[in-house]
C-alpha positions in Angstrom: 114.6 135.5 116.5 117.8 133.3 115.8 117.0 132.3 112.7 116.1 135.7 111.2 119.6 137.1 112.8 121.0 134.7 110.9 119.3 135.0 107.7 120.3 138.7 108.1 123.7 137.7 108.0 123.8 135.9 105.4 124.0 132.3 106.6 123.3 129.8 104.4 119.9 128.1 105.1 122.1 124.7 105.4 124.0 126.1 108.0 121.0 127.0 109.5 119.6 123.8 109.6 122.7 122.7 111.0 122.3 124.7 113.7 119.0 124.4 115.2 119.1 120.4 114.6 122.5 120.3 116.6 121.2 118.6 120.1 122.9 121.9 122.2 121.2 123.8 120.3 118.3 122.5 120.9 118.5 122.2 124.9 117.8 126.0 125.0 115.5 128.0 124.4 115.5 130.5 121.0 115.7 133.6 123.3 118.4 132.2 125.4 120.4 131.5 121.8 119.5 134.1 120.3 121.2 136.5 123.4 124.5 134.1 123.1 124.5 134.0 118.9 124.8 138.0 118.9 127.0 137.8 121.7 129.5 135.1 120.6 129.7 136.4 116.8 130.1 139.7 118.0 133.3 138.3 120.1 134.2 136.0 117.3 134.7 139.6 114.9 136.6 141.5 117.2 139.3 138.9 117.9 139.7 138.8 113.7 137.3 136.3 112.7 135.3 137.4 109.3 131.8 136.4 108.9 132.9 134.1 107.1 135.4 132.3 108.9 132.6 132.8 111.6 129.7 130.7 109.2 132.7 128.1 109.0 133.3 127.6 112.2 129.6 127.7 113.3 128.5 124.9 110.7 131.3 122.4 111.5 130.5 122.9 115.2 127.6 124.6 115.9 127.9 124.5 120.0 129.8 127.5 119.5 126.8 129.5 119.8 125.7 128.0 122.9 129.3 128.4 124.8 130.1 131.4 127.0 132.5 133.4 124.8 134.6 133.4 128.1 135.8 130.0 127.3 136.4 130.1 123.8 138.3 133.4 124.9 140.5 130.8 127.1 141.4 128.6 124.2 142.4 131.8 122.0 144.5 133.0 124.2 145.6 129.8 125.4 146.7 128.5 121.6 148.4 132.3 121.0 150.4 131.2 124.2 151.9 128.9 122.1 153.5 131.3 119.9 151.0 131.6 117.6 150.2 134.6 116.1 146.5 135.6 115.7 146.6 135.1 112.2 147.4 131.2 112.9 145.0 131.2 115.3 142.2 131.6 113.2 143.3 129.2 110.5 143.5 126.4 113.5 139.6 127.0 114.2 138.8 127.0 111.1 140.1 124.0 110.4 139.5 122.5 113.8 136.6 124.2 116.1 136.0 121.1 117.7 138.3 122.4 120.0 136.2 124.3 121.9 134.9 121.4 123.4 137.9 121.0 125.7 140.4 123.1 127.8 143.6 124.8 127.5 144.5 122.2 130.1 143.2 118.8 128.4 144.7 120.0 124.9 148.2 120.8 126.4 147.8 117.2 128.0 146.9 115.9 124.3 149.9 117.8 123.1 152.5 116.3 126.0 151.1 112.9 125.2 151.8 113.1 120.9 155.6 114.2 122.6 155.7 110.6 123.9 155.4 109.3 120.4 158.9 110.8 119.8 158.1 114.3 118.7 159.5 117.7 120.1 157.6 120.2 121.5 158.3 122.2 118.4 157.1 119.4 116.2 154.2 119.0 117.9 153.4 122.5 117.2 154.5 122.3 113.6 152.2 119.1 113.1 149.4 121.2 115.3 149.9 124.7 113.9 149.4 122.8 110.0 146.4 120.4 111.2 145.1 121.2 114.3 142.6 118.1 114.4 145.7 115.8 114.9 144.4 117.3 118.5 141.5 115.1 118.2 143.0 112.3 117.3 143.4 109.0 120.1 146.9 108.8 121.2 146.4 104.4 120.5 145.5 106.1 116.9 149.0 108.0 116.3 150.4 105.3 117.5 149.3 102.3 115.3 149.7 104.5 112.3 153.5 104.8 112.9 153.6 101.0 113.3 151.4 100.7 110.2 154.0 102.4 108.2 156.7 100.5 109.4 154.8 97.2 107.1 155.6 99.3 104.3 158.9 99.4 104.8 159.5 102.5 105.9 162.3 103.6 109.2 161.2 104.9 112.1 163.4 108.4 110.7 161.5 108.4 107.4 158.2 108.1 109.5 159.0 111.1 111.8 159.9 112.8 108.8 156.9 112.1 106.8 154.1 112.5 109.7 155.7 116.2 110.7 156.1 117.3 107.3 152.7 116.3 106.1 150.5 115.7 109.4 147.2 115.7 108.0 148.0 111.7 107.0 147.9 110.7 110.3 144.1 111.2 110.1 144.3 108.5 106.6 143.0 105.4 106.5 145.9 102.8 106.2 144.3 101.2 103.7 144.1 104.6 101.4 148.2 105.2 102.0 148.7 101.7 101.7 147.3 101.2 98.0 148.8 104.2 96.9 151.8 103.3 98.3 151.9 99.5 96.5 150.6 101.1 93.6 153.9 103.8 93.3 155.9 101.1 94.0 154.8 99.3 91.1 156.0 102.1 89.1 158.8 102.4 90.9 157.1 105.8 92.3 157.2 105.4 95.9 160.1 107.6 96.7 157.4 110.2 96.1 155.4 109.6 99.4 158.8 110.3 101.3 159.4 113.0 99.2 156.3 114.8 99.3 153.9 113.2 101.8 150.9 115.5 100.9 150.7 112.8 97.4 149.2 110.6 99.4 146.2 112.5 99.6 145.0 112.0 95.9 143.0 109.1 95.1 145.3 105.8 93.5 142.2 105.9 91.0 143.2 108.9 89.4 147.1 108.6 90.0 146.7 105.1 87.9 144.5 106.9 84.8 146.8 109.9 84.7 149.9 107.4 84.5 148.5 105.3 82.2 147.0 108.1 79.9 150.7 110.0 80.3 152.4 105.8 79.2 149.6 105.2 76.3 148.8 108.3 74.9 151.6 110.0 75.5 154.5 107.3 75.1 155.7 109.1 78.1 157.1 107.3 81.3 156.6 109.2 84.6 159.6 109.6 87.0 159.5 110.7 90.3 161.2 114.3 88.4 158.4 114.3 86.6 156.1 112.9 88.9 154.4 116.5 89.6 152.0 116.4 86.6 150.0 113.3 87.7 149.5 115.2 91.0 147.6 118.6 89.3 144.3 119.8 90.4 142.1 118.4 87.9 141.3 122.2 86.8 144.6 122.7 86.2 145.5 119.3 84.3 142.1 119.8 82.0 143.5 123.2 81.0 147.3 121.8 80.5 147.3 118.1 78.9 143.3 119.2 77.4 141.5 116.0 79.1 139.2 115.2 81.8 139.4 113.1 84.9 136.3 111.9 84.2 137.2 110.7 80.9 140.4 109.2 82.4 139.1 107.4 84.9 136.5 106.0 82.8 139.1 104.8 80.3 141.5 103.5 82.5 139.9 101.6 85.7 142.1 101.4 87.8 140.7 98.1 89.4 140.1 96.0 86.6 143.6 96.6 85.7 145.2 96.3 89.2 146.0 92.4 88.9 147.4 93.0 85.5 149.1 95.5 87.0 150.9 94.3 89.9 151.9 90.9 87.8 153.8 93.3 85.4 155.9 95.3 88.3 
């Protein structure tokens, strides 16, 4: 019965799959699911969630079929509490619907405790209203990222600034901010993480072909003014500068160059 209710809607057979191999799932039985499924997506739309914010949601956490819609309820009305509208509201589930796995109590404890790290309250919410999975996220793991940054060099001002403009990097590996960050500074570059944090986020593969093809093809040298071109989608820098990444990353490896590299800083 489930599955065809779900076929009828349009879910994609992977989500599917998703679904009834998740172990919740599994623990009850089809009729049982299939009474909550109609239920729960029914309550999903009339809050404001489309069908497909609602396929989203269900395939990056497929308990929420399986939950009492009463509790999820809680943790809508608990995170519009917080000042945020509905709209903001369903962009946070999206993006995070792990979170209705816990409590309004347990994530305004997790919220209190990323305060202790020597945020406001209304940073908190800024850094939770743009990535709500920093929710997830072990206190010990917040922390050893700000101490992290600190090896590169960086204040304990510039950090606060950084992680609450551009939150999503406390979920980085340090390694991956770390060898964009030496290989900026190389190119005298790495204002541009404290600039715009969100950089970060692009691979230092394709940061080092785009820089190199911009210095050898183009007898151009990047500045951090000029900085924003290296940083295009790759649709985007295909259609403007008319080559691939692909091509690019194949011409200009960034490992066997990075001794060469760092010896000519």
């Amino acid at each position: 019965m489930t599955r065809e209710f779900l076929e009828k809607l349009k879910f994609p057979e992977k989500v599917i799959k998703r679904i009834f191999n998740d172990e919740d799932v599994k623990a009850i039985t089809d009729e049982t699911l299939y009474k909550h499924t109609i239920e729960n997506i029914k309550r999903f739309s009339n809050y404001g969630f489309t069908i497909k914010d609602i396929v989203i949601i269900i395939n990056k956490n497929p308990r929420c079929l399986t939950i009492n819609f009463k509790s999820i309820l809680e943790v809508l009305n608990y995170l519009e509490s917080l000042g945020f509208s509905k709209h903001k509201v369903t962009k946070i589930i999206k993006l995070s619907p792990r979170i209705f796995d816990r409590n309004p109590n347990s994530i305004a404890k997790r919220l209190k405790d990323i305060e202790t790290l020597g945020y406001t309250r209304e940073e908190v919410l800024k850094m939770f209203g743009d990535f709500s999975a920093i929710e997830e996220l072990s206190l010990n793991k917040l922390s050893q990222m700000q101490k992290d940054l600190q090896t590169l060099g960086y204040t304990e001002e510039e950090i606060h600034y950084i992680t609450v403009k551009f939150s999503p990097l406390l979920t980085l590996s340090f390694e991956k901010i770390s060898n964009m960050y030496e290989y900026l500074k190389s190119i005298n570059l790495e204002e541009i993480i404290l600039r715009t944090p969100s950089r970060v986020m692009q691979s230092v593969e394709k940061t080092y072909a785009r820089y190199m093809y911009f210095k050898e093809e183009k007898d151009e040298i990047i500045t951090v003014e000029s900085s924003s071109k290296i940083f295009e989608s790759s649709k985007r820098f295909q259609n403007r500068f008319g080559t691939s990444d692909e091509y690019l990353l194949n011409k200009y490896p960034y490992i066997e160059n990075r001794e060469r590299m760092i010896n000519n800083v």
